[in-house]
N, C-alpha and C positions, 0 to 999 in steps of 0.2 A: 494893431488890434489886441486885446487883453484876449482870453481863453473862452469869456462871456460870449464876446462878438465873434469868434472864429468858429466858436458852436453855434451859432442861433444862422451864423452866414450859411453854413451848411443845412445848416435845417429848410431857410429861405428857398435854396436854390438847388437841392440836390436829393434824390430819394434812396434811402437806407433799405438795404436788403433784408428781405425776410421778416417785415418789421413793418406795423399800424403807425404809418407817421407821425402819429399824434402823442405816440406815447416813445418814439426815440428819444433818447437819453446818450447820445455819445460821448464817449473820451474823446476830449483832445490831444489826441500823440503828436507829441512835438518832437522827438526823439529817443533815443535808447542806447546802450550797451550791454553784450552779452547777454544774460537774463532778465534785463532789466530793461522797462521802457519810462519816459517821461512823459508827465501832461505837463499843458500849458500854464502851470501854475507852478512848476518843480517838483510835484512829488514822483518817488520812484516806486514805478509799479511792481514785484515782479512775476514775469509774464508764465506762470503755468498753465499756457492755453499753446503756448507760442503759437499767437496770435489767432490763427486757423490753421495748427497746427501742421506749420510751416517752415517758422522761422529756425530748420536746424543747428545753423551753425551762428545764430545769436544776433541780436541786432548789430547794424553798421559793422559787419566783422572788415577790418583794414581790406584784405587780400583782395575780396571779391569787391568790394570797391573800386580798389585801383582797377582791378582788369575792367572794369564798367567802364573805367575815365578812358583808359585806355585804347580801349574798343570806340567807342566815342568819336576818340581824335581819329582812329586809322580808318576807321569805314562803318558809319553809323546805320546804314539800309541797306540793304540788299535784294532784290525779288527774290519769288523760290525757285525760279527758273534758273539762279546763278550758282556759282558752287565758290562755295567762301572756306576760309581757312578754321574759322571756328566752325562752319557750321561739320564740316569733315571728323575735325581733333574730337567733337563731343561724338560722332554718330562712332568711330571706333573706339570711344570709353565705355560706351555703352554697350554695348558688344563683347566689349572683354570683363564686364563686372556684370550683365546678364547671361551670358551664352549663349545670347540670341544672333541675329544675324543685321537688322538692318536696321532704321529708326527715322518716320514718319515725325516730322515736329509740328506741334501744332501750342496756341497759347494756354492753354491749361487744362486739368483734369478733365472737365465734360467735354471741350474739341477732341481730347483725346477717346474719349469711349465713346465718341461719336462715330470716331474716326474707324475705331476698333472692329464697330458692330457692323461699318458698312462694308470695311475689309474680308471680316467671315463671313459676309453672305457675297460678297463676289467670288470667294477661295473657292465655298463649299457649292454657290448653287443654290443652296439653300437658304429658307430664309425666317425660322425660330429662334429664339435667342432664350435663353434659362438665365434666370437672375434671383436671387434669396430677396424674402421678404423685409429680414432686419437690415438692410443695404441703401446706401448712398451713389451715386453713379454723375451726380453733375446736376447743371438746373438747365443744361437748354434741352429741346424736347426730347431730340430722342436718350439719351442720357438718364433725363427725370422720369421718363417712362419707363425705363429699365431700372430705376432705383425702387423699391420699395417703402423707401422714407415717405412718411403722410404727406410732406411737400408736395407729395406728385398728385394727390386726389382733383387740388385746382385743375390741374392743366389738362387733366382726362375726358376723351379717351387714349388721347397721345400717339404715337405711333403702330402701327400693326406690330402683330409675332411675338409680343415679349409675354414667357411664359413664366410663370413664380414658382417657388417652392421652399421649404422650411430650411433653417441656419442650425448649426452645430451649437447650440444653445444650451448647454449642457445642463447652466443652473435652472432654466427654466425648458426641459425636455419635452418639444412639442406629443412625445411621444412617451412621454411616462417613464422613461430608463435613467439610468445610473451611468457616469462613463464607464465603470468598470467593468459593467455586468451587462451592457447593451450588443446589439450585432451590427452595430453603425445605420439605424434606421434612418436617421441625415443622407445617408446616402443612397441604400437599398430603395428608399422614397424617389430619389431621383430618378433613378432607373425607372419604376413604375411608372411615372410619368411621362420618362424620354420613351416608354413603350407604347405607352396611353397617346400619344404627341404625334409617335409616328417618327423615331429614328430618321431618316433618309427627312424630315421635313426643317432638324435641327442644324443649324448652323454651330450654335457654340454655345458655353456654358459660361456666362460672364461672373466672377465672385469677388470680394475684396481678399487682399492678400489674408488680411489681418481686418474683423468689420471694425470701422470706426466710428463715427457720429451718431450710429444706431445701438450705442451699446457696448463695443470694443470687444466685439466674442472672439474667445481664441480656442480655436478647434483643439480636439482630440488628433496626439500625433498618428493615429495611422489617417486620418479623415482625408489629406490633399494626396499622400497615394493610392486611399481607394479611389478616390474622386479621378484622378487622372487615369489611371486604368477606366474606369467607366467612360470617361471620356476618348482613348484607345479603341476600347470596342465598339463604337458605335462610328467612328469615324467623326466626332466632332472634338473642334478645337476649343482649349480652355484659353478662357481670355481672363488673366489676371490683374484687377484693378487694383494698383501700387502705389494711388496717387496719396493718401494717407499715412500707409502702412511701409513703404518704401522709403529707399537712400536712409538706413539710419538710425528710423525711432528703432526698432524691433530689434540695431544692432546686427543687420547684415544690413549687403543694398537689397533684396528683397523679403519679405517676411516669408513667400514661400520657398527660400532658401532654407530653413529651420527643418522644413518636412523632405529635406531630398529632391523634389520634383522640379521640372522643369516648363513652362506654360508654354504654349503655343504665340501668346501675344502677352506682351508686358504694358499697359498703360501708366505711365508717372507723369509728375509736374509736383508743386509744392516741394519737396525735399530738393529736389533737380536743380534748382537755384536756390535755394530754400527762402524764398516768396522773391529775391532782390530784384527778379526780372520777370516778367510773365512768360512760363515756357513751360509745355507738355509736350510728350513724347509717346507715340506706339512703335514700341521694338517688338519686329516679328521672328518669325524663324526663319532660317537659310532655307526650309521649304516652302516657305509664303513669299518670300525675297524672289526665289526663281521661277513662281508665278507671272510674277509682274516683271519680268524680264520682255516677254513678248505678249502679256497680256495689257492693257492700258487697267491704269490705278486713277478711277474716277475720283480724282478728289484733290482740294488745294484751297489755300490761303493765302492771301494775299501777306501776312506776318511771318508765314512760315519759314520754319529755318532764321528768322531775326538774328544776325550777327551779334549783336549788343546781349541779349537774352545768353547767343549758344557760347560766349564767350564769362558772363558771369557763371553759368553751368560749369564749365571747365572749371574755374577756381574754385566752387564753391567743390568738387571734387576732389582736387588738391585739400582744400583744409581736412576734410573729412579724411584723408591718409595723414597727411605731413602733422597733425596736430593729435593720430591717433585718438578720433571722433568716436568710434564702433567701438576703440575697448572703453571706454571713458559709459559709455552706454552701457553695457555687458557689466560693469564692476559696479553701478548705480541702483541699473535696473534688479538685482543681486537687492541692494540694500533697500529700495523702494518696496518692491516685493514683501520685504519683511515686516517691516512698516505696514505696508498695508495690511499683511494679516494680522498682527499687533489689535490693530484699528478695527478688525472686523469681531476681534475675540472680546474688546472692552465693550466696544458702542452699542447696544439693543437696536439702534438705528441701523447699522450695516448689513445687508443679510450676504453681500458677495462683493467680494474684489478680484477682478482680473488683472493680468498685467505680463507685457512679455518689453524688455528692454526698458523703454522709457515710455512705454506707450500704455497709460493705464485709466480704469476706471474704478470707482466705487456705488456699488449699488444697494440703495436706502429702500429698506422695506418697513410697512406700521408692525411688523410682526415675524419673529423670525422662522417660526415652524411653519405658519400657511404663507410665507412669502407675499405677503398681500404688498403692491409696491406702494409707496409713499408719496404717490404723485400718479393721477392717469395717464395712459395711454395717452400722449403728444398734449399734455392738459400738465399742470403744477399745481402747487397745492402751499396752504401758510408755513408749513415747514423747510419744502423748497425754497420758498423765496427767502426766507429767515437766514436760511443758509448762504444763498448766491449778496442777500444783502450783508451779511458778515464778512463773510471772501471780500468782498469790494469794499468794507470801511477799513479794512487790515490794509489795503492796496495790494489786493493779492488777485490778479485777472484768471480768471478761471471757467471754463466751461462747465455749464448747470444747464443739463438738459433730462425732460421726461423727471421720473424720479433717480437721476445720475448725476454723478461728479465727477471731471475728469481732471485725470494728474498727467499733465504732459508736457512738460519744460523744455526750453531749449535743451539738445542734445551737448552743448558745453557746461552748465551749468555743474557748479561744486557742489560736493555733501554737505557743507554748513547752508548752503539756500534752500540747495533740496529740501531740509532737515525744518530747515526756518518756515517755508511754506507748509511743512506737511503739521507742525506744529501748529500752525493756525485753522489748517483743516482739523486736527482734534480738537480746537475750543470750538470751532464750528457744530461738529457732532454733538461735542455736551451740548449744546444749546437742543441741536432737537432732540434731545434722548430728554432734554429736561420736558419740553413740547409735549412732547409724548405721552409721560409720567403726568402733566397736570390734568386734574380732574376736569370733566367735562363740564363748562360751564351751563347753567338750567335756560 
């Protein structure tokens, strides 16, 4: 079949997430290396979305390949009732690059913070859960219910207990403040509520390391040690959602390694393999571990612990040391950074860019004193698309969401790519800064 028929076969017989079937429009990937992927026509895309910002260590990387093949041949299944040699080697990596203590496997992000939420409310008794508004958490229910992304309005009212509250949003401060000159109302907020809520009714505080898909906010450095102290005092545990922001982009294995602090529960997956296998993880603490010693841990998967999966995890581990992943990120995100304020200081279209490691966004405003954004609230706008449709005739795959752009490349990727993408996003920009400037037609 040519690239025509491989598309429209898919279209026939299969339904596309998050997406009016009528109006999907797929790539067809027929393959890739390192930053670069192919459709079924040869052109080479390259990939700064990595993919669903995923793919860390680049597409078809050799290493974690072979161990796939290899795992393959020596023992392809396993129940989760067995205790396998991969599934072991990855549960004490994980341990020794979190500090945590044990690791629940499950197939990806939202089994993981499904997993997460049902764990604190067995630990504690308790059965509230805190989650930010600008926040993603998974699509199956209880997950999307705890995410604050508009995805979740469909599927409402979702599951009981999930309580919300404001994100460390600085450029846009639900509270009116400055970073500088603020008293952490992000957080003092929380507490009002965990008092309003009723302390002894909370279970946990679920957050993303680093927010992603809502925005990529990246807190104030005191924000995850007040947060954890708040969390101290009340007796509830913070469950840190890593599925994102972890293994890498940010340049450590955890982005809330950056703040000092330590969570009570780690959730990852995407970085973990980085997509080659499907596998998420809840790593708890050595005092959540010694609960379930003699208490029963309601919960199981028939996938879980997947040999195949914990053994691509393991290599994809290894690359991320043996190929020196994290400084290559640290030395980038340096340069990206710079880049991006460049871009915010030329474009009248920019009004903010964030960005910590390789993990960044650019936010498009009509206007840069009233911050008025250039696309609604989960809605786009002809500049948006002007934009996402630029990006893609360059073959440059890119995440455009809300009135946002995201810059997030595989975690291998050189500074001539970097460089070569980010250059296409400024001719991007001129186009809507020209948008912008033309007179309003009668």
């Amino acid at each position: 079949m040519d690239s025509k028929d491989v598309i429209q076969q898919n279209r026939d017989y299969t339904l596309f997430s998050w997406s009016v079937q009528s109006t999907a429009n797929p790539i067809h990937i027929a393959g890739g290396k390192g930053a670069y992927f192919f459709d079924g026509d040869g052109n080479h895309w390259l990939d700064f979305s990595s993919q669903l910002i995923n793919i860390n260590v680049g597409h078809q990387h050799p290493k974690v390949l072979e161990a796939i093949k290899k795992q393959v041949d020596e023992l392809c299944f396993a129940a989760p009732a067995f205790a396998s040699k991969p599934r072991g080697e990855l549960g004490k990596r994980l341990a020794e690059v979190t500090g945590l203590s044990k690791s629940f496997f499950t197939l990806g992000g939202s089994e993981a913070n499904e997993n997460a939420i049902k764990i604190a409310r067995l630990v504690t008794g308790r059965d509230k859960i805190i989650t930010r508004y600008r926040s993603y958490h998974g699509a199956t229910m209880g997950s999307m219910t705890a995410s604050g992304d508009p995805r979740r309005w469909p599927v409402e009212p979702g599951i009981p207990g999930v309580v919300r509250v404001f994100d460390p949003y600085c450029y846009r401060c639900p509270f009116g403040k400055q970073p500088d000159s603020c008293r952490r109302e992000c957080v003092s907020h929380i507490e009002e509520v965990i008092q309003m809520e009723g302390p002894h009714t909370i279970a946990a505080i679920l957050v993303e390391g680093i927010t992603g898909s809502n925005g990529l906010i990246v807190p104030p450095d005191d924000y995850y040690p007040k947060l954890r102290a708040l969390c101290d005092k009340y007796g509830i545990l913070l469950i840190d959602d890593e599925v994102m922001s972890g293994f890498g982009r940010t340049g450590t294995y955890l982005a809330t390694q950056h703040y000092g602090i330590k969570p009570d529960i780690v959730t990852c997956a995407k970085g973990l393999t980085s997509g080659y296998m499907p596998l998420g993880a809840v790593i708890v603490s050595e005092k959540i571990a010694q609960h379930f010693e003699n208490t029963m841990l309601w919960g199981g998967l028939t996938y879980s612990s997947h040999p195949v999966s914990c053994a691509a995890a393991i290599a994809n581990l290894e690359v991320y040391e043996e190929e020196q992943i994290f400084e290559n990120v640290n030395v980038l995100g340096q340069h990206l950074g710079q880049r991006l304020e460049a871009m915010k200081a030329k474009f009248n279209c920019v009004g903010d860019v964030r960005y910590i490691g390789l993990f960044s966004v650019i936010e498009l405003v009509k206007n840069k004193d009233t911050r008025e954004p250039l696309a609604p609230f989960n809605g786009t706008s002809p500049e948006m698309q002007r934009l996402a449709a630029y990006l893609k005739s360059k073959y440059i795959y890119a995440f455009v969401r809300f009135n946002m752009v995201w810059v997030c490349p595989p975690l291998v990727i050189n500074q001539e790519d970097l460089d070569r993408g980010l250059d296409i996003y400024e001719e991007a920009l001129a186009l809507v800064d020209e948008m912008m400037a033309a007179p309003a037609a009668d």
